[in-house]
N, C-alpha and C positions, 0 to 999 in steps of 0.2 A: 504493500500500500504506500503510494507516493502522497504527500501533503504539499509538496512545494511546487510542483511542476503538473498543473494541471491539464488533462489530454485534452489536446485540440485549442491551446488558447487561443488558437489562433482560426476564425470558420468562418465560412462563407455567409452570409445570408441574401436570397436572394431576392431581387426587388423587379416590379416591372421594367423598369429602365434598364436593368442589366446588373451584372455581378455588383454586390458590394463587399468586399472582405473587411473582416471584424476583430480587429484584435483586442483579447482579454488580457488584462495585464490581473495582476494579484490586488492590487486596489479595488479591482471591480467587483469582487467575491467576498462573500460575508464570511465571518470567521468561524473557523468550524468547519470550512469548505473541506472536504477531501476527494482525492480522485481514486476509482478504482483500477489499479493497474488488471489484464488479465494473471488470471490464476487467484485472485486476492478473493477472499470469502462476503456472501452475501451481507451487508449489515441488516442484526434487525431493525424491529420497528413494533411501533403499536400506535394505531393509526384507524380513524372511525371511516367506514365504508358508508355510501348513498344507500346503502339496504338497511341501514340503522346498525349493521354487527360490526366490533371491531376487532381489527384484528391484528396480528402478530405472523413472522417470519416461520414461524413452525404450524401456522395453519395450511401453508402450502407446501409441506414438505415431506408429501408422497408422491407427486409427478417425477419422471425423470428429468422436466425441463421446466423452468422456471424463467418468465420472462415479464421483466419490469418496465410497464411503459411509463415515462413521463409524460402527462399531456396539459392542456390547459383547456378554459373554456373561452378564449377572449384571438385565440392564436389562428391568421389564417392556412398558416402551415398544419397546421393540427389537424383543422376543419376540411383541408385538403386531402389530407392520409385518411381522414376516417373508413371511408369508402374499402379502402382496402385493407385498411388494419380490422375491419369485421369480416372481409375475406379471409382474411391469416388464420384471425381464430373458429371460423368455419372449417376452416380446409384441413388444420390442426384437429383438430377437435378430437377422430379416435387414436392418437396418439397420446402418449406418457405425458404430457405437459400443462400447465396452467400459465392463464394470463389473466394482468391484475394491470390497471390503469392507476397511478397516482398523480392525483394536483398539486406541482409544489407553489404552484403561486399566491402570494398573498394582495386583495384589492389592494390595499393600501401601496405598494409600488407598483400601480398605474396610472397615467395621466385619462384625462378624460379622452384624450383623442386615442386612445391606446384602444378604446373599445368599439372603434368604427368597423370593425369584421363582427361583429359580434351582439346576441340580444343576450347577453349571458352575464353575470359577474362574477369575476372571481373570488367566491365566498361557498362556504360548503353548500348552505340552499340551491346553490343555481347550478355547483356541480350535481346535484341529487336529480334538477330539472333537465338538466344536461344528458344527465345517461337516460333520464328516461324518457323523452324526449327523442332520442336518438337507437332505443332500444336495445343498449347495451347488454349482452348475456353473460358479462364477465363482473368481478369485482373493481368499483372506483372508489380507490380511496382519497382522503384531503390529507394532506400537509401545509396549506397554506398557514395554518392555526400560529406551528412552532419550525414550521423549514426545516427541522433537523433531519429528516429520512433522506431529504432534499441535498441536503450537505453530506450527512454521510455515502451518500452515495453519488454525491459528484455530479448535480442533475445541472446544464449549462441551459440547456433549450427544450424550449419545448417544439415539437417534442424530441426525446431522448431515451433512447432502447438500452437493456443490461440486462443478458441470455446467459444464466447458471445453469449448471451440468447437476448431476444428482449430488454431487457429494457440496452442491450449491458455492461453487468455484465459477467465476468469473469466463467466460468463453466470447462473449461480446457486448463492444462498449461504441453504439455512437447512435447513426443515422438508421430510424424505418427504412427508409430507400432515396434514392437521388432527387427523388423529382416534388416539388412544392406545388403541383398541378391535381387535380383532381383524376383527372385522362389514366386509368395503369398502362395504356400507352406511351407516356411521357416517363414511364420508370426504365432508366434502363441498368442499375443497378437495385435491383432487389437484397440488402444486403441482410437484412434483419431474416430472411425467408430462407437465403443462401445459408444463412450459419444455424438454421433450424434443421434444415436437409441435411449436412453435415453431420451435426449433433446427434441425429434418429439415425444416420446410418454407419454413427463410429469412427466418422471421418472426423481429421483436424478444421476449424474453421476454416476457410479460406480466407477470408480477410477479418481481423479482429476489432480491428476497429478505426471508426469512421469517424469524419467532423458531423454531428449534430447539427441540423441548420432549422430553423423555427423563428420563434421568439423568445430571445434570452428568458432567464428565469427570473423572476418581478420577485426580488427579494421585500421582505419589509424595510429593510434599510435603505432601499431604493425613496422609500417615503418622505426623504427631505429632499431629494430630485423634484419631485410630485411638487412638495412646496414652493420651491423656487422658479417652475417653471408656471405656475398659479401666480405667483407675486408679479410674474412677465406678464401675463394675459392679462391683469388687471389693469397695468402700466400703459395697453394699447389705444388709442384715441379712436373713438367712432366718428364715421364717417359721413357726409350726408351731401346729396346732389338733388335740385331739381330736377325733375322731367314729364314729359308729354305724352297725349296718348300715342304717338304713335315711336317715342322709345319703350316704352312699355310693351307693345306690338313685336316688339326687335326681340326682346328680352323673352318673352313667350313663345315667338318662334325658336328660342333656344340653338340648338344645331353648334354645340359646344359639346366637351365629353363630359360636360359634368350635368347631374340631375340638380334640377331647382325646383328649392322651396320656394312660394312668393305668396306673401302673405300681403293685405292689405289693414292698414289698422289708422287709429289715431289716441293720442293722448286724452281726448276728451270723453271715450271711449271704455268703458267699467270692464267690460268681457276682453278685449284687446288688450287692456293693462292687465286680468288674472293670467291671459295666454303666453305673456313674452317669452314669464321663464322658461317654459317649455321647448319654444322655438329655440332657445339662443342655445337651449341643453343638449338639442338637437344638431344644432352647427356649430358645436363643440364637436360634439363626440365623432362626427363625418368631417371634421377637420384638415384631415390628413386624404383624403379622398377625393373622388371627383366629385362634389358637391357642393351646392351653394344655396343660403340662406339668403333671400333678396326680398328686403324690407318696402314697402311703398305707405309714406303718411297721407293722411287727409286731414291733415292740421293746416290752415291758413299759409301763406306763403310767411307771412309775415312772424309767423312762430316756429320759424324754422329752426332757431335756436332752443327752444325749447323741446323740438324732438330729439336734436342733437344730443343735446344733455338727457332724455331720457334714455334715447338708447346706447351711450357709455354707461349709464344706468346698471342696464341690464344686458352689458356685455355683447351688442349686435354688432361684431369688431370683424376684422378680415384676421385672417391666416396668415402667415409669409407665404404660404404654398396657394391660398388664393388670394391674395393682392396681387401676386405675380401675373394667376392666367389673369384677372381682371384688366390689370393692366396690358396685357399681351389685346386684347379684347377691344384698347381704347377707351377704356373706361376708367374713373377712379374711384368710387365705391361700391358699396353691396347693399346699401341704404338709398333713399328718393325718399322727396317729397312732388308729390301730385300737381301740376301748375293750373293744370286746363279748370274752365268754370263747369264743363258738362261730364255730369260721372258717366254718360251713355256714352260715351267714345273710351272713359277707362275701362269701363265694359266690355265693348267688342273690343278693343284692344288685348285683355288678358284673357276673358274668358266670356263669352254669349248666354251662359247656361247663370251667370252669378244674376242673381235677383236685386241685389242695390246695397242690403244692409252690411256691416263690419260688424267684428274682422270676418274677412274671407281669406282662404285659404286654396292654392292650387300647388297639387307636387307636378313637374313635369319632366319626360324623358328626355335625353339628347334628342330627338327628335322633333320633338316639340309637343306632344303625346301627352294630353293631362292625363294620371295616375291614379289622382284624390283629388277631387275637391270639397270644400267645407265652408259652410256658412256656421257661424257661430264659432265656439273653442275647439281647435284638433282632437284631435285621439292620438297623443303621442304615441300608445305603442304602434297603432297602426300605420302610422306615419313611417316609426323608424323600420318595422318590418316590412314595411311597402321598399323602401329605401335600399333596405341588404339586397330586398330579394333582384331588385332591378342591378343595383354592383354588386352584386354576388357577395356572400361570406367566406369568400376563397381569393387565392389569385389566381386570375385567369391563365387560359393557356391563349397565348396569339392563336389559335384556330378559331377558337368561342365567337 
């Protein structure tokens, strides 16, 4: 067992735009970290499963194979593998072996935008919802409580494989498989499957171990991170522009890759003022995605500053990742105020089917395709689940 030199400090993660390599240095890992070299013996554990029992390291220690998945609920590499990590333990199934899923993450080291793949939180509740939800026939347990299974066993990403032999010795340590795609087409190193076939037929593994690639593991100490980059998003100045029906008409027609929220409201407005936070919780958490929350007031020209200041308020701010396309766009904010005197041209302009009263609401695709629309308060959950399901809770494969 090495303590100092952790496998793989060094891994890939991959992102749309192309490889991004990641180095962990020993500052990044909370104390206590250890790595499992192969050969080194299973640590235990005692750790509550979503079935209510809990368990320990000698509950499973009649299979010949024993196989430890790290996974998370919030991770789109995760949500990617699912698919076929319930293949594995299908295909597995009459053979000597058990599988067991563990959450090592804890909510508190994630940022709000951390959770734009995801309707899930990482908290035992939502792993409980989570496997069942998704129909899990294996055991999930949490660690996020105390991390320590998490640390002794050296969990960097989620997710992250560790395949014991009967005498529950170390035999492999890294990566499911290559690929962060949904598609088992896009796998072309099945590694975690390889060293199963090996293991059942008595052969040495063929490769032992792999770099991990997912979503690092959201330590609790990661939670002054979470703080400081809160303290930044408070610090951001909201933005505010006139416009007309027929930039509004622009804006509807969409035909960007990002999906828009476009909410219609004003400050004088009682249901419009209980909706904000919702919206703005909303273009938080889709942050980091192709999305966009796009505000339109019907407050007076002339109390423009007053919406201004309401919506720094309540956080209706841009991204660096959307100020940019905005600006890319010719635009400078994500916020409007209304100029025209006739609300029947903001009408046809956004939507034909909205009847007059605020706030109103319309989601719409890159295409320009309303999704939702809503007269009165949204329905946030269905808002943000209308939202994954159009960007998927995965990463795409460029075929999709």
């Amino acid at each position: 067992m090495n303590t100092q030199k952790p496998v793989a400090l060094a891994f890939a993660i991959s992102l749309l735009s192309g490889i991004i390599t990641l180095a962990v240095s020993p500052k990044d890992l909370p104390d206590g970290f250890t790595t499992l070299e192969i050969g080194d013996s299973a640590p235990d554990f005692s750790l509550p499963g979503t079935d209510g029992k809990q368990y320990s390291l000698k509950d499973f220690s009649g299979p010949d194979i024993l196989v430890v998945y790290f996974t998370g609920t919030h991770c789109p590499t995760s949500h990617g593998a699912m698919g076929r990590v319930k293949q594995f333990v299908k295909d597995f199934e009459k053979e000597s072996f058990t599988f067991i899923a563990i959450n090592p993450n804890h909510s508190s080291g994630l940022r709000p935008d951390e959770f734009g793949y995801t309707d899930y939180d990482e908290t035992f509740a939502d792993s409980k919802r989570y496997a069942e939800d998704y129909e899990w026939t294996f055991p999930f347990l949490y660690d996020g409580e105390k991390q320590l299974t998490a640390r002794s066993y050296g969990c960097l990403a989620t997710p992250h494989v560790f395949i014991f032999d009967k005498e529950r010795k170390l035999r492999y340590n890294g990566r499911f498989d290559d690929s962060r795609f949904p598609d088992p087409a896009t796998v072309k190193h099945p590694d975690a499957r390889n060293a199963m076939d090996a293991l059942l037929a008595g052969n040495p593994v063929p490769v032992e171990t792999t770099r991990p690639h997912g979503c690092s593991t959201k330590w609790k100490e990661r939670s002054q991170h979470v703080v400081e980059e809160e303290t930044q998003w408070q610090s951001i100045e909201a933005t505010i522009e006139e416009i007309d029906a027929a930039g509004v008409a622009a804006l509807a027609k969409n035909g960007t890759e990002k999906v828009r929220l476009i909410n219609v409201w004003a400050t004088w407005c009682v249901p419009c003022v209980e909706e904000f936070p919702d919206l703005t919780a909303i273009a938080r958490k889709f942050s980091r995605r192709e999305f966009e929350l796009i505000t339109i007031s019907l407050d007076q020209p002339t109390q423009i500053g007053k919406a201004k200041a309401f919506l720094g308020k309540h956080r209706a701010i841009m991204s660096d990742k959307l100020r940019k396309s905005v600006q890319a766009e010719g635009r400078t904010s994500n916020n409007y105020l209304y100029t025209g005197s006739n609300i029947d041209e903001l009408a046809d302009a956004l939507d034909p089917e909205w009847p007059g009263p605020v706030p109103y609401s319309v989601l719409i695709n890159q295409s320009g395709k309303i999704l939702y629309r809503k007269l009165g308060k949204i329905d946030p959950e269905v808002v943000r689940n209308e939202i994954l399901d159009t960007l998927t809770r995965h990463y795409m494969n460029p075929v999709e």
